[in-house]
N, C-alpha and C positions, 0 to 999 in steps of 0.2 A: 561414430566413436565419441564418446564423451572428453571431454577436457577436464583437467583436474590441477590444480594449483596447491604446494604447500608453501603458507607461508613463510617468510623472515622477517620474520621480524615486524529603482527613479525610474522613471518615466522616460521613456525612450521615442523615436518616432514609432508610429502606430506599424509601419510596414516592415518596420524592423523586427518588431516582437511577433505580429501578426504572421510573418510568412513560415518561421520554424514552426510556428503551435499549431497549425494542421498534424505534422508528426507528433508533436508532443501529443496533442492530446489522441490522435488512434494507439498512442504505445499504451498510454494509462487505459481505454476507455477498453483496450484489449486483457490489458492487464485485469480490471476493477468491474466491468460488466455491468454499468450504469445503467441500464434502459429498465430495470427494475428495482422494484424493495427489495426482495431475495436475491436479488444477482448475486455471486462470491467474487471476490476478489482477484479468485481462478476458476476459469469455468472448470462444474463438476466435472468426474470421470462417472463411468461405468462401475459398478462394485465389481473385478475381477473372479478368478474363480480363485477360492479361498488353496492359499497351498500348505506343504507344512511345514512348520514353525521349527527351524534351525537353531539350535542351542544357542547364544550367543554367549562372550565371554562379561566376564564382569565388568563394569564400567571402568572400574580399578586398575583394571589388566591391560585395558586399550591404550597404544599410545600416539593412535589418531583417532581424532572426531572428525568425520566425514561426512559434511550436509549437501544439500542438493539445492540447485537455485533454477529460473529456466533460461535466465539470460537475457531474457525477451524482455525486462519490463525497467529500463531508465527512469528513473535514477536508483532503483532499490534495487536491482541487477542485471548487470548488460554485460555484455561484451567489449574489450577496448580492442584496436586496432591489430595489438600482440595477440588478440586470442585470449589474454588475462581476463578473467573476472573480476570485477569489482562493482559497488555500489553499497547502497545504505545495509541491506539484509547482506551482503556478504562480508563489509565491516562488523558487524554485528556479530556475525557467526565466529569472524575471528578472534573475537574478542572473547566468546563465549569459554571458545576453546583454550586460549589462554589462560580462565579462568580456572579449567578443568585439569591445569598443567598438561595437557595435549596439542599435539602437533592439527591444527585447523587443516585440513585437504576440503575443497571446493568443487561441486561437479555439477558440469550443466545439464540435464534432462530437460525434455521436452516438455512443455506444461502440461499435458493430458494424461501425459506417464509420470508425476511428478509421485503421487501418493502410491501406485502402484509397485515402483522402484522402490518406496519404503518398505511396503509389505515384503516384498521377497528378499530385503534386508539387504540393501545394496547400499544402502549409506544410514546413517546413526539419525538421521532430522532431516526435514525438510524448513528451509526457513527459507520461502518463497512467497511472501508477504499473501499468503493462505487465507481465506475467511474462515472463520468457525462457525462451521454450520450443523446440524441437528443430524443430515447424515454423515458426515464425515468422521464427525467424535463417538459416532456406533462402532467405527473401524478401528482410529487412531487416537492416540492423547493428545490433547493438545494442551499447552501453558495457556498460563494467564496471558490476554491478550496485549503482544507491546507495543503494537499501535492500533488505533482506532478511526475508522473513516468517517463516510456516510453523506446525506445532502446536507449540503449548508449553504446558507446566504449570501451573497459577497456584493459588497457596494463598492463603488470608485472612492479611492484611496484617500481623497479631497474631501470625502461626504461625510460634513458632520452635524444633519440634521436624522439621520436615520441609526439607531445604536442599541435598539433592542429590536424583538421580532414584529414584537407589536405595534412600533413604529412604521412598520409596512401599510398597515390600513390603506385604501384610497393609493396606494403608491403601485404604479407601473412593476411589475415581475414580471424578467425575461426567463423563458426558458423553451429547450427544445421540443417542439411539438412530437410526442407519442411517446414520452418518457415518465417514469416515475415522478422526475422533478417538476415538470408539466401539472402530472396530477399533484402534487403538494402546496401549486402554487395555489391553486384554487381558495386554499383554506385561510390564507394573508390577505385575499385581497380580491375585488371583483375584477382587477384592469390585468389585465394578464398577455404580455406580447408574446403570440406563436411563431417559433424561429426554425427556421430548416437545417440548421447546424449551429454548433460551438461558435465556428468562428465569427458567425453575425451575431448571434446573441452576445457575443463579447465587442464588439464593435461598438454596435448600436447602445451597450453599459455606457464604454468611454466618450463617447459622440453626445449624451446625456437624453439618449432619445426611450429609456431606461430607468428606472431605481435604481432595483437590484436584479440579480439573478439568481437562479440556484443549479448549484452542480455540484459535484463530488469534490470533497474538500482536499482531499490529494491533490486531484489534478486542480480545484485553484492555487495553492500552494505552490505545486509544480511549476504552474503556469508564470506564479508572481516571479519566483526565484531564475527560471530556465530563460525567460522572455521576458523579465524584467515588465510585466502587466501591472498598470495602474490597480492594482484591487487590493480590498482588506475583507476579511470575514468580519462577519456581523452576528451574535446570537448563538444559542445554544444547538447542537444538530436538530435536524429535525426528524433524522432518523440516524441509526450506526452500523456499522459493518465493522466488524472487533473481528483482527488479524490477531494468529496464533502462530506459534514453532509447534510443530507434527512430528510426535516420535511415536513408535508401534505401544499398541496396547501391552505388551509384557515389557515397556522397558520403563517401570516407574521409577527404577534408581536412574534413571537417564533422568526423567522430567523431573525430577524432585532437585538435583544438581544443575540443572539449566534453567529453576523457578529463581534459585538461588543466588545464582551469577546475576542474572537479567536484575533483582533485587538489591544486590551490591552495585553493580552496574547506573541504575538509576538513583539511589541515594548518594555515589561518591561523582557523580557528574559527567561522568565516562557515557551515558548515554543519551546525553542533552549536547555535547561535543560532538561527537561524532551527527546526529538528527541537524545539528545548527550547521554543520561543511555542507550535509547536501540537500538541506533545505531551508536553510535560515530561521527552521522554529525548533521549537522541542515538540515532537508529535505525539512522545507522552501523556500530552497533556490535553 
């Protein structure tokens, strides 16, 4: 049974940070699907069998907006102890919704059925930090991307002889052997450490046996803020994965009203506030 909520209204010992971030990083690595360039951010679905298309009422008319999150992915949406949902994308949504002078209701679906539950119109969006991918937006619409991921660099937080990419040259890059990041590192540099997991390649960064690394900049970000890790990004991505809000193909007065807020939203500071509680940056950006 789904759950549904309307609202109202430094550097630490290395063991400290190191023993959480096994979970942290399978929640994101579940979440974000790093082990390739194409990965999404949620693994695809199946294209369903198409059904038919339910008259919906006018946006105007609604006086709830009802999105879908999977609950499974800390800090952008989880589950609290009550059952309550909260996180970054269910902040988000309910702000959206206030936006829209509507009542925000929150539901968790399973990640696989996430896009599926929109087609047969069982909630208004899906703001389940989504990639936008080439099949997806054959089905659904998606906004303009409100955050952006992808591989990125990260040097220990101390390092300030390394500050652009090209400052890699000849410089040690860790990363984990049979992944995307693996293969990018090649292209920085001929000295390249192959690591068997996250956790050693992050180890061996702060231990200085390392430069830098490359991983998916969420989960370093994740990692700095959740586990307080010695690390700073360095550099432009080296690739992107641009997350979108997913509403059905015939609701363009929806997407054109959620382009809108999300654009109020980022000009008036409301979504550099909320980005800065449960990450300490603006991902905006």
């Amino acid at each position: 049974m789904k759950r549904e909520r309307t609202f109202n209204g430094g550097t630490i010992a290395m063991k400290t940070w190191l023993k959480p971030l096994c979970l942290a990083l399978m929640t994101i690595i579940l979440g974000t699907g790093c082990n390739a360039k194409d990965a999404s951010t949620t693994p695809p679905i199946e294209s369903p069998t198409e059904l038919p298309s339910a008259e919906q009422p006018a946006i105007q008319e609604k006086e709830n907006f009802t999105f879908a999150v999977s609950g499974q992915f800390k800090p952008f949406n989880f589950e609290q102890q009550d059952g309550s949902l909260t996180g970054f994308d269910v902040e988000l949504g309910e702000e959206l919704a206030r936006r829209l002078d509507m009542n925000p209701i929150v539901v968790k679906e399973p990640q696989a059925s996430l896009l599926e539950g929109l087609q047969q119109q069982q909630y208004d969006a899906v703001i389940s930090s989504l990639s936008i991918t080439t099949k997806r937006a054959e089905r659904f619409s998606f906004t303009k991307p409100y955050y952006v991921s992808g591989a990125q660099v990260f040097i220990k937080n101390d390092n300030d002889k390394i500050t652009t990419l090209e400052d890699l040259t000849d410089k040690k890059i860790g990363a984990v052997d049979g992944t995307a990041y693996h293969t990018l590192a090649k292209n920085y540099s001929k000295k390249i450490a192959n690591h068997a997991d996250y956790k050693t390649m992050l180890q061996e960064l702060v231990d200085g046996k390392t430069d830098a690394i490359i991983m998916d900049r969420m989960m370093g970000i994740i990692t700095m803020k959740e586990n307080k890790a010695p690390l700073k990004p360095v550099g432009e991505f080296l690739y992107k994965d641009e997350i979108g809000i997913a509403v059905a193909k015939d609701r363009a007065d929806l997407l054109d009203l959620i382009e809108s807020a999300l654009d109020e939203m980022i000009k008036d500071g409301t979504y550099e506030q909320i980005s800065m509680k449960w990450f300490g940056v603006d991902i905006s950006r």
